[in-house]
C-alpha positions in Angstrom: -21.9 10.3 18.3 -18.3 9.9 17.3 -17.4 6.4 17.4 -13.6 6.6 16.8 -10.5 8.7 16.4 -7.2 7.7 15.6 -3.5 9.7 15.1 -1.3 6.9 12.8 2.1 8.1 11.1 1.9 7.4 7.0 4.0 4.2 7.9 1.0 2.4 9.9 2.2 3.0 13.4 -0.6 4.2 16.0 0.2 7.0 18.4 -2.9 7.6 19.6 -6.7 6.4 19.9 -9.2 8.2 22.2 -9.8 6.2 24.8 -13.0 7.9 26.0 -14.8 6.6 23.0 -13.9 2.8 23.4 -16.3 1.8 21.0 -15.7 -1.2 18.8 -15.5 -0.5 15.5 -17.6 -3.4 13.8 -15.7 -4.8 10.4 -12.3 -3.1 9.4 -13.4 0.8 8.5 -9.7 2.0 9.1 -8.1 -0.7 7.2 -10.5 -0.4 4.1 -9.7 3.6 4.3 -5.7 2.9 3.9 -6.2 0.4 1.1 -8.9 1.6 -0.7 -8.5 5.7 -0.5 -5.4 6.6 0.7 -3.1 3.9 -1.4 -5.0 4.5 -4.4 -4.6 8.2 -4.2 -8.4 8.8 -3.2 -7.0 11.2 -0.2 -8.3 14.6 -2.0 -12.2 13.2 -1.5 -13.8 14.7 1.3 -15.1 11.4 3.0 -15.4 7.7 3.0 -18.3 5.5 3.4 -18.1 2.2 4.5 -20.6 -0.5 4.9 -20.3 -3.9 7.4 -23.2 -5.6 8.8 -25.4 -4.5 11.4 -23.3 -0.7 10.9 -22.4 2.1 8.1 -19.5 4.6 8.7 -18.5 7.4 7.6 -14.8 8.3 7.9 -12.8 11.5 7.4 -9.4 12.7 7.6 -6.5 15.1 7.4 -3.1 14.6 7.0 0.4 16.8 8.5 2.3 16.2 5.7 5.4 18.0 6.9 5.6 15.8 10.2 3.9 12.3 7.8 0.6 12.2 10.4 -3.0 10.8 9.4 -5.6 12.3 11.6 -9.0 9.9 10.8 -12.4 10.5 12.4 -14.9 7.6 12.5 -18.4 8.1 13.1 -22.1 6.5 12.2 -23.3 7.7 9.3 -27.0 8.7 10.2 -25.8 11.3 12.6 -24.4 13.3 9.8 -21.9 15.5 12.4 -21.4 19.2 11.7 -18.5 19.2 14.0 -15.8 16.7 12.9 -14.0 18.7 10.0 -13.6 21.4 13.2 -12.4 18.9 15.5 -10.0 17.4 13.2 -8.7 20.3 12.3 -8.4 21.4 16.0 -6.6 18.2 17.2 -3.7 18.1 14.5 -2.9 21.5 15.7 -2.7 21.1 19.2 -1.5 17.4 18.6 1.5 19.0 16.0 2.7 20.9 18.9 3.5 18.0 21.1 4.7 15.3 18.5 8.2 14.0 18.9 9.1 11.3 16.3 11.2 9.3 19.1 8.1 9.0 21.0 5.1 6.4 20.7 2.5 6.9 23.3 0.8 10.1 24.5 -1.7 9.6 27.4 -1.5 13.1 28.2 -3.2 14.1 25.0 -6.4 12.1 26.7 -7.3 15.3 28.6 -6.6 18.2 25.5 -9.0 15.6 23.3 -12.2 15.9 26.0 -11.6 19.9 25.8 -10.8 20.5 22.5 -14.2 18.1 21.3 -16.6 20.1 23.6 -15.3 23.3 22.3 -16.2 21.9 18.8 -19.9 20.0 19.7 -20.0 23.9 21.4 -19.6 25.6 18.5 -22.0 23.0 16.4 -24.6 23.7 18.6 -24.8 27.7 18.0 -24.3 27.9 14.8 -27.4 25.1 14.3 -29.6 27.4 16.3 -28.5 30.4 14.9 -29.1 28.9 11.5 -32.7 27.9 12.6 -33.2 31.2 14.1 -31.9 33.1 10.3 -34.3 30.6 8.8 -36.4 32.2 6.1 -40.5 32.4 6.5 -41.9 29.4 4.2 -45.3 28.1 3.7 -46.7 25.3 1.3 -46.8 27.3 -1.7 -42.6 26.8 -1.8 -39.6 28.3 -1.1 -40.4 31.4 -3.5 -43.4 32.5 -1.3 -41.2 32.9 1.6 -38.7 34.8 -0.2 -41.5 37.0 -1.6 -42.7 37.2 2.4 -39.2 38.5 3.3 -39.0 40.8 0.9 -42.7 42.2 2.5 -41.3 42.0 6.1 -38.2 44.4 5.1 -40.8 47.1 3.7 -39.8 46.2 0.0 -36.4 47.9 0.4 -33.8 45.3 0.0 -32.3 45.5 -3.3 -30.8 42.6 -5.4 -27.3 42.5 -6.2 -26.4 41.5 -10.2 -28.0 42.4 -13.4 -31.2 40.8 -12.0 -32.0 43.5 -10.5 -34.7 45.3 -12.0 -36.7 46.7 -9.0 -35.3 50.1 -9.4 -34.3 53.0 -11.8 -30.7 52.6 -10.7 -30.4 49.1 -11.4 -31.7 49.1 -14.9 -29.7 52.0 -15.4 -26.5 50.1 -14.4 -27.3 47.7 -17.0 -28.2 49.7 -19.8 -24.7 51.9 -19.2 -23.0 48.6 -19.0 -24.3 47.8 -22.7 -23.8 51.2 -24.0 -20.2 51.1 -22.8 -18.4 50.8 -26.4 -21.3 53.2 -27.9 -23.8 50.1 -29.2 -27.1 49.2 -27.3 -25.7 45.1 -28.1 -29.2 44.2 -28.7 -30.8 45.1 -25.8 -34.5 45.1 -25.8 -35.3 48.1 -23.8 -35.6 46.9 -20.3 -32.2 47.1 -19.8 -32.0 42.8 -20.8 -29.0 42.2 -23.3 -30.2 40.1 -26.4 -28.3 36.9 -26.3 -27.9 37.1 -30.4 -26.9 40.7 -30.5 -23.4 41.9 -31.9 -21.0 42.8 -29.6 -19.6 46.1 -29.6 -21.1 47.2 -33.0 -19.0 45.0 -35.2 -19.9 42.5 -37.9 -19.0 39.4 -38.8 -16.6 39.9 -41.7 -13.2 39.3 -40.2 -15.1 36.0 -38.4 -14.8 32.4 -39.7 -18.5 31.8 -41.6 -19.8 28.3 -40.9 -22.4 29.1 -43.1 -20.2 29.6 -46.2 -18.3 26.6 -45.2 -21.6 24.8 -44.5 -22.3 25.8 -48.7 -18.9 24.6 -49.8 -19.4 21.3 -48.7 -23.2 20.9 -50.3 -21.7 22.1 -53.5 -19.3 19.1 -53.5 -16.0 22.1 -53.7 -12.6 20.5 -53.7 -11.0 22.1 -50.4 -7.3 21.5 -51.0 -6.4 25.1 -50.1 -8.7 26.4 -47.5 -7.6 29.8 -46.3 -9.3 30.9 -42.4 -9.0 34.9 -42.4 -8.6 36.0 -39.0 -9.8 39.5 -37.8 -6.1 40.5 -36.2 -4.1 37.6 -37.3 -1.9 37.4 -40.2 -4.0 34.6 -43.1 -2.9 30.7 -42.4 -3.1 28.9 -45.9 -3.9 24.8 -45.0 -2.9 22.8 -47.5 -4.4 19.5 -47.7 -3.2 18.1 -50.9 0.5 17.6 -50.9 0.7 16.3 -47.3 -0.9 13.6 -47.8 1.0 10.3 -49.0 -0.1 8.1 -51.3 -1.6 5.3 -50.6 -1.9 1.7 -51.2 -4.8 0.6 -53.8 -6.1 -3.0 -52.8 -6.3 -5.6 -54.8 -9.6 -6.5 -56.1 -10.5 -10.2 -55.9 -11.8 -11.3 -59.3 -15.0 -13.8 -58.6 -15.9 -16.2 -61.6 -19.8 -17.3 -62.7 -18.8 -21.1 -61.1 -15.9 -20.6 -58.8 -13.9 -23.4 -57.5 -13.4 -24.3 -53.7 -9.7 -23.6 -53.9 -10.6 -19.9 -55.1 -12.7 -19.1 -52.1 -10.3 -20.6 -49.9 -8.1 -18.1 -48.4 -7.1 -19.5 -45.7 -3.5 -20.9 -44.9 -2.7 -24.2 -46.5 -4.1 -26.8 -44.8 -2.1 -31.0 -44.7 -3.4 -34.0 -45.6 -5.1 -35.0 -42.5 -7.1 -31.8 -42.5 -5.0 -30.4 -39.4 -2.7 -27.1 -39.9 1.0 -27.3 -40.5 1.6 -26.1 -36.8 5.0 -25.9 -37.5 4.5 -23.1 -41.0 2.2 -21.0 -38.2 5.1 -21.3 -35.5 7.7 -20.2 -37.4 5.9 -17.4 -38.8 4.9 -15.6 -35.4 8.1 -16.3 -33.3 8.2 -15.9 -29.8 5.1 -13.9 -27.8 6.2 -10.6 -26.7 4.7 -11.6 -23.1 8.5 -12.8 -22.7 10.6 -10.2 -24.1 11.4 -6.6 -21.4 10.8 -3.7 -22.6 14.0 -1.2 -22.1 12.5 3.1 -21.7 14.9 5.1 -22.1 16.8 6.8 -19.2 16.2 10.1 -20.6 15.6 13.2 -18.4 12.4 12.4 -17.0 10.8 15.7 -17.7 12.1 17.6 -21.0 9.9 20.6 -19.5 12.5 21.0 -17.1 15.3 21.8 -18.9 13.5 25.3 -20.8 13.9 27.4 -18.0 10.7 29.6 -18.4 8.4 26.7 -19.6 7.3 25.6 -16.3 7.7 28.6 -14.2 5.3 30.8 -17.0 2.1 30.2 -14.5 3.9 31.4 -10.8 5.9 34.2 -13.7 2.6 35.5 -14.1 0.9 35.4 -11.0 3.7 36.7 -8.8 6.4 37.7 -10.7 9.6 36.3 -12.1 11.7 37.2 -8.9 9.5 36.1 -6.7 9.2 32.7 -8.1 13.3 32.3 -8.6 13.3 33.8 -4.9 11.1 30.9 -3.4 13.2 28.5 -5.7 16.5 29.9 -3.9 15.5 30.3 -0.4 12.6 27.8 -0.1 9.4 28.6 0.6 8.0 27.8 4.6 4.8 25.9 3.7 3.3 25.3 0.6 -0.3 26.2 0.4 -3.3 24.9 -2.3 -2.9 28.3 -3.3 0.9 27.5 -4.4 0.1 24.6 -5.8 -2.9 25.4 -7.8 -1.3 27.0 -11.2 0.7 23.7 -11.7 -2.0 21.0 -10.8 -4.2 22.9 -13.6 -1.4 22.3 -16.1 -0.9 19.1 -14.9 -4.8 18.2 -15.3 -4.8 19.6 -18.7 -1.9 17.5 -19.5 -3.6 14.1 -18.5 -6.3 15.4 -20.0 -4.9 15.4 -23.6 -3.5 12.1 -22.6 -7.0 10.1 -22.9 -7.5 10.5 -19.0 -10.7 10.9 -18.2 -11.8 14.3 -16.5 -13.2 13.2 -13.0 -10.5 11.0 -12.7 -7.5 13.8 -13.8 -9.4 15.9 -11.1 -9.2 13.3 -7.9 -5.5 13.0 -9.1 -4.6 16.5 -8.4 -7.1 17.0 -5.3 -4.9 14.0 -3.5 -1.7 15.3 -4.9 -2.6 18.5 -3.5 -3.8 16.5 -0.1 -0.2 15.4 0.3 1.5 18.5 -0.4 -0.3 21.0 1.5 1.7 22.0 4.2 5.1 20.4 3.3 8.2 22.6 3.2 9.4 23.8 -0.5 13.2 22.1 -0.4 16.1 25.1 -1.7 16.8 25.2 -5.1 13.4 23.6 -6.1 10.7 24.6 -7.9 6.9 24.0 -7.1 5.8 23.2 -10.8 9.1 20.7 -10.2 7.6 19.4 -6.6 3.9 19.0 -8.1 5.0 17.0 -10.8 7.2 14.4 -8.6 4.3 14.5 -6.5 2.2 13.2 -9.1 5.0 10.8 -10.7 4.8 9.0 -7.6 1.0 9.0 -7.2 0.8 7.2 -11.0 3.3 5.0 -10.5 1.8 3.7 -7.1 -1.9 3.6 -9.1 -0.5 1.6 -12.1 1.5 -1.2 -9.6 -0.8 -3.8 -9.2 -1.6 -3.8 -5.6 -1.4 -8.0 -5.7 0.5 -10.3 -7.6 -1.6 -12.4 -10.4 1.1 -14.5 -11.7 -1.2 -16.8 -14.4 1.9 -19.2 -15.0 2.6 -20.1 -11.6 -1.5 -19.9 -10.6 -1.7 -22.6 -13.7 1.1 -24.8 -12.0 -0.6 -25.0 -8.9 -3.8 -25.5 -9.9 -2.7 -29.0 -12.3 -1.1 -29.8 -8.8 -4.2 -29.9 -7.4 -5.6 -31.8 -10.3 -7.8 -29.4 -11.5 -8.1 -26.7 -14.6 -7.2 -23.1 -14.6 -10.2 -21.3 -15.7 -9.9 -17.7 -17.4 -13.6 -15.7 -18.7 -13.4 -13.0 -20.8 -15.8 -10.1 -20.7 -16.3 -7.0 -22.3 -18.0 -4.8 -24.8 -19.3 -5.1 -28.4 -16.0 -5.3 -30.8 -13.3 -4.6 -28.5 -11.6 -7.8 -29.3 -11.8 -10.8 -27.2 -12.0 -13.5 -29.1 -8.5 -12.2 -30.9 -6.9 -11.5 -27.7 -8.1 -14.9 -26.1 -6.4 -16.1 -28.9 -3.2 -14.7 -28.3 -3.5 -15.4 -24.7 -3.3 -19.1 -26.0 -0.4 -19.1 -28.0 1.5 -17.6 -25.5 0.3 -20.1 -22.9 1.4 -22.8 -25.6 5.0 -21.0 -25.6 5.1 -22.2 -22.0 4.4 -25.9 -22.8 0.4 -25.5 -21.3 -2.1 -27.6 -22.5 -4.9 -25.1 -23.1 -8.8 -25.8 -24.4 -11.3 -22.8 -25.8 -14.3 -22.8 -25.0 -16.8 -21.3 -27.1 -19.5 -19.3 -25.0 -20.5 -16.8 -26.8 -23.6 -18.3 -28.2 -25.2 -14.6 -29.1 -23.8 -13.4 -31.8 -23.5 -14.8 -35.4 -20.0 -16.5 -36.5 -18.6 -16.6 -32.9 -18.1 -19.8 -32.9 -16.9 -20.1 -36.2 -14.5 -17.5 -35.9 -12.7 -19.2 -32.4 -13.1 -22.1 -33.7 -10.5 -20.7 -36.8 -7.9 -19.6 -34.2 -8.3 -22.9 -32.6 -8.0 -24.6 -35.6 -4.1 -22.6 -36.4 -3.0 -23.1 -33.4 -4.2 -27.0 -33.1 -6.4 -26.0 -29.8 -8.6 -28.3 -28.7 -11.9 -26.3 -28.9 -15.6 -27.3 -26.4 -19.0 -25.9 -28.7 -22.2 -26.2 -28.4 -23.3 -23.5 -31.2 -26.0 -21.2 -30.5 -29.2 -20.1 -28.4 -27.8 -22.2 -25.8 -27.3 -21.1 -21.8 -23.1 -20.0 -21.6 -22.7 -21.0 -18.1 -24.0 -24.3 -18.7 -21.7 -24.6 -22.0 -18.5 -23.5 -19.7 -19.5 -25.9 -17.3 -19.5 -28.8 -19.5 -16.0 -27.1 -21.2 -14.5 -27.5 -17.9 -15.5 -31.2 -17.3 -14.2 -31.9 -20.5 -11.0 -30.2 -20.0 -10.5 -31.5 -16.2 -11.6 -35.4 -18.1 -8.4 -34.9 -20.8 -5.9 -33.2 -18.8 -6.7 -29.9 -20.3 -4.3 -27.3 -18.1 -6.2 -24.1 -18.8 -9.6 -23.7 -20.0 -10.1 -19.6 -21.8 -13.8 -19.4 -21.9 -14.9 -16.7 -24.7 -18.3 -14.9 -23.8 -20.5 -13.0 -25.6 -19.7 -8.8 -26.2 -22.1 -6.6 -24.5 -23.0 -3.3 -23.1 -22.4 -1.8 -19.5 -26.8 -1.4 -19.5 -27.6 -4.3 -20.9 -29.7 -5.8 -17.8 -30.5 -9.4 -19.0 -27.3 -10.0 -20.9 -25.1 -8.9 -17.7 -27.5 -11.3 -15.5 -26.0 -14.1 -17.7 -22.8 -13.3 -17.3 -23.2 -13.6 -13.3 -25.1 -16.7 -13.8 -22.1 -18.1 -15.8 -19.3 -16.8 -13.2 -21.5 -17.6 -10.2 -22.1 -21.3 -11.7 -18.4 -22.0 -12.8 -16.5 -19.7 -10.3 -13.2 -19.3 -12.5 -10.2 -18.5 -11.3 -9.4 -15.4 -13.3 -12.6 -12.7 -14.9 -10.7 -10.8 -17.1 -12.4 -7.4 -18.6 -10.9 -6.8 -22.2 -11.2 -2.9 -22.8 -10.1 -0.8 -25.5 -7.3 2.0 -25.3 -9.1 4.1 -27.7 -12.1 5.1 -25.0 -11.7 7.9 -22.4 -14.5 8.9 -19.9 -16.0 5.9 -21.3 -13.7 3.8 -19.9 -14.5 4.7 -16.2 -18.6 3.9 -17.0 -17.3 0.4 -18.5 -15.6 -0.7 -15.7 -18.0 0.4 -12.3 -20.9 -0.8 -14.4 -19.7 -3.9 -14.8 -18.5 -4.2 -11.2 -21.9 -3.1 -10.3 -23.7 -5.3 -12.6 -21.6 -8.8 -11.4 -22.1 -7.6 -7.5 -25.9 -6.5 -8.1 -26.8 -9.6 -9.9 -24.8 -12.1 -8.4 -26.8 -14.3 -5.9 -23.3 -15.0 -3.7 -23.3 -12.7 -0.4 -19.7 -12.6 -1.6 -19.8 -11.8 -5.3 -16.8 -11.9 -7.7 -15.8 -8.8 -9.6 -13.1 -8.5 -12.3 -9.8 -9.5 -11.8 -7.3 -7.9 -14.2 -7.7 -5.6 -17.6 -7.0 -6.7 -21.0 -5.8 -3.7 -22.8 -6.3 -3.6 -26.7 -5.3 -1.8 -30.2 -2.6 0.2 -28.0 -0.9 0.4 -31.2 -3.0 2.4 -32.0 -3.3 5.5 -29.6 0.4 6.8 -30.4 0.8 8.8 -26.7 -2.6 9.0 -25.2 -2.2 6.1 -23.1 -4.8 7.7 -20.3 -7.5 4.7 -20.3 -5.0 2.1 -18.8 -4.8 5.0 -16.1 -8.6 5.2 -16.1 -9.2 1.2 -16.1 -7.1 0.8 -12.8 -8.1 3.7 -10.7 -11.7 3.2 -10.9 -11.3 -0.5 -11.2 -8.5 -1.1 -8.7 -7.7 -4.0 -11.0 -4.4 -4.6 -12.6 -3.4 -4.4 -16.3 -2.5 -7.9 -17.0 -2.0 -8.0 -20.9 -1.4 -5.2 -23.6 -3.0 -6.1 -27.3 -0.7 -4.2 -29.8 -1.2 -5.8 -32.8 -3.5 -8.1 -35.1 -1.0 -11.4 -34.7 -0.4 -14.1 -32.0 3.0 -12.2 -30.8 1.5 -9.0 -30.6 0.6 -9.5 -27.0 2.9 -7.9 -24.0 2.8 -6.5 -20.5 2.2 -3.0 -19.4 5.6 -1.3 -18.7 4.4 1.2 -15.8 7.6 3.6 -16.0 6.9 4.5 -20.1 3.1 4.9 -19.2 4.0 7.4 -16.5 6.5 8.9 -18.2 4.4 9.0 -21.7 1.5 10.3 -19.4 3.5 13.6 -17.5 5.7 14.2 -21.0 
């Protein structure tokens, strides 16, 4: 039974609700939907499922994107209704015809609504029992016997299209002419099956690239400076490795004596007479935190594609001809269709693609782009390839806002007001860099006159603690240890006593790396957020990772919500991005991170020092992303 069904404009305002229905929607289905799909540019899925107690929706929708409408249908989830992509289709057409933008409420739709959705339960009904009826004879042996029985029934006539077909003399013949058509059998085996290893067309391998040789050069141990690829039709392409490669740096060997001296092995930075670093050597080395400092994109054309004339119109150029496409481009087009839009959401795909985006997530970007766009008017003078990609401008830019403010210097201020410490976890994966990070999370919190205290959780892995405790140690950080094989969340809840006992500010607890899958390892990590409930979980993630990236992140979310004994459990709260010095333009995972995460990115690592810490500047990664 349809529970709901609600007409809202893109701006939030209700126009209509079917009154007939009445039924109270338990929890917030509609709400959730706006957040969670259609602000995050989920729209292109083809239904939502949400969950509340005691009840589990499904909801779908359309949109009218030339008049800004939502159509949304509502209904329980076990029913599973054939009929409500009809009916919503249905009702925006008839509704369209009615709409007036200077009016708010439209009773008289009451009565089209009770036609229109018997018409459509109609219409669900026959083609249910005309699917039953069509139904082919099956017994227990499988679907196969009661295709084999079919076949029987029709007297053994019906004749399979594709070069499956073997039941006749005509069939086979098909295929054996359609391997003899450049004069060469191609391997086929007689029964009219082409040989998957056969050579195509008669010709042989001498024009092709040989793995094989190559495969020989390389066991030999040959020097391949010049390697020359021979193409069959294209001219030779000579690769030379050796003179483009610059020279580079020899390190320094260290020379170790038979006896050396402490002072030898010591290599760290000079330390003063009380044993404590010369805080003021390390400050003056690493300057101000780049946290603090704007970063200025250029106000450059925002697309260079757009100024070659032919380079974005190469797709439509082909498909319908170059005077068609400057024709719609003149005149307008009336309504743009998926078909339109097609060519240039491919390219665009491609494009974020090559930019470290992962796949699935590239795709449910163009399938809402193309949500919103269907049916819109093409404006004069405009391009679609143009359109598409403003379209899409706008969908990244509303992805990579954060959705809520998490501002950790005015969080910190309040929370000493309340006389308690501000607690930040890191999580993450093997190597990606937490401890380092945490580190310069520190020094820029020191910047801002914070008292801050580490504490060392990660009491897995070998020389954890020793090497936090070295970062506390240059930046004169009070540090909470307990060393190893000890239980983190207990060691984070004692770091937090401490630091609430000394008037610690902010307390960065550092927790052990570890995999997505890792069952028992993620079951500690909810015990230790569960026990300690900070006030910031912050998932530190490289830039370097792609599809990756997405498995990370919902794992993780999973793991903390599966394992977590709270009814309410905490997932992650913002993304650490690191080494994004080090990805030059494919910038796609901080894309990746927030769209299947929904969580913000907080803090960009781009470098190995205390400075090299700064925030994510949303216009460059949009515009680095769609360059």
């Amino acid at each position: 039974m349809l529970e709901q069904l609600l007409i809202f404009t893109r701006g939030g305002l209700i126009l209509w609700t079917c009154k007939e229905l009445g039924n109270a929607l338990r929890g917030s289905p509609i709400d959730t939907l706006i957040r969670s799909c259609l602000l995050e540019e989920r729209s292109g899925a083809a239904s939502y499922n949400y969950d509340a107690p005691g009840a589990a929706y499904t909801l779908k929708w359309t949109f009218h994107n030339e008049l800004g409408l939502v159509f949304v249908a509502v209904y329980q989830r076990i029913l599973h209704l054939l009929y409500v992509d009809e009916l919503l289709a249905m009702v925006k057409r008839e509704f369209s015809e009615i709409y007036d933008p200077k009016k708010t409420v439209y009773n008289e739709f009451d009565d089209v609504f009770k036609q229109l959705r018997k018409e459509a339960e109609a219409r669900a009904e026959e083609m249910k029992k005309s699917k039953q009826v069509g139904k082919p004879v099956t017994n227990n042996l499988g679907k196969k016997q009661g295709q084999v029985q079919k076949g029987i029934m029709n007297g053994g006539n019906q004749k399979k299209s594709g070069p499956e077909s073997g039941s006749d003399g005509g069939d086979s013949d098909k295929v054996k002419s359609r391997a003899m058509e450049n004069g060469h059998s191609n391997g086929s085996n007689g029964n009219g099956v082409v040989q998957a290893n056969g050579k195509e067309n008669g010709s042989s391998d001498s024009g092709a690239f040989d793995v094989n040789k190559l495969q020989k050069l390389r066991a030999k141990g040959v020097k391949k400076t010049d390697t020359v690829i021979k193409g069959s039709k294209a001219t030779d392409t000579i690769v030379k490795g050796s003179k483009a490669e610059p020279t580079k740096k020899i390190k320094k060997n260290r020379v170790w004596d038979d006896s050396p001296t402490e002072s030898k092995l010591d290599f760290t930075d000079p330390m003063s007479e009380n044993g404590n670093e010369n805080i003021a050597v390390v400050a003056a080395v690493q300057g101000e935190s780049m946290m603090d400092k704007e970063e200025i994109v250029s106000s450059d054309s925002e697309t260079e594609e757009d100024e070659e004339p032919g380079k974005d119109s190469k797709v439509e150029a082909k498909k319908k001809g170059w005077f068609s496409s400057m024709f719609q481009s003149i005149a307008g087009k009336a309504n743009l269709e998926k078909a339109d839009l097609e060519p240039a959401l491919k390219a665009l795909k491609d494009r974020l693609m090559t930019k470290n985006v992962a796949e699935e997530i590239a795709e449910k970007l163009c399938e809402s782009v193309a949500a919103s766009l269907e049916g819109k008017k093409l404006a004069s003078f405009t391009r679609i390839s143009s359109t598409v990609q403003a379209a899409m401008e706008e969908a990244l830019v509303r992805i990579l806002t954060p959705k809520r403010s998490i501002d950790i210097l005015r969080d910190v201020h309040a929370a000493k007001e309340q006389g308690k410490s501000y607690v930040v976890v890191f999580v993450g994966v093997n190597g990606v860099g937490k401890s380092t990070n945490l580190a310069k999370v520190a020094y820029w919190l020191q910047q801002h006159n914070i008292n801050v205290m580490m504490a060392a959780c990660d009491t897995f892995r070998s020389g954890a603690v020793e090497q936090l405790r070295t970062h506390a140690r240059r930046l004169q950080i009070p540090i909470f240890e307990k060393g190893y094989e000890k239980d983190p969340a207990i060691v984070a809840k004692e770091a937090i006593q401490e630091a609430n006992r000394n008037g610690s500010d902010v307390v960065l607890v550092d927790t052990a790396g570890r995999m997505q899958d890792n069952e028992p390892l993620m079951r500690a990590l909810s015990k230790l957020i569960y026990v300690n409930s900070p006030d910031l979980i912050l998932f530190v993630g490289e830039a370097l990772v792609g599809n990756d990236a997405v498995d990370q992140l919902s794992k993780f979310n999973q793991k903390l919500g599966d394992l977590s004994p709270s009814p309410n459990p905490r997932l992650i709260d913002g993304i650490l991005l690191t080494k994004f010095d080090t990805i030059d333009d494919k910038v796609g995972a901080a894309l990746s991170m927030v769209y299947i995460s929904g969580a913000p990115v907080m803090f960009v690592g781009c470098g190995q020092s205390y400075t090299d810490l700064k925030k994510l500047n949303v216009k460059s990664i949009v515009k680095t992303l769609l360059k």
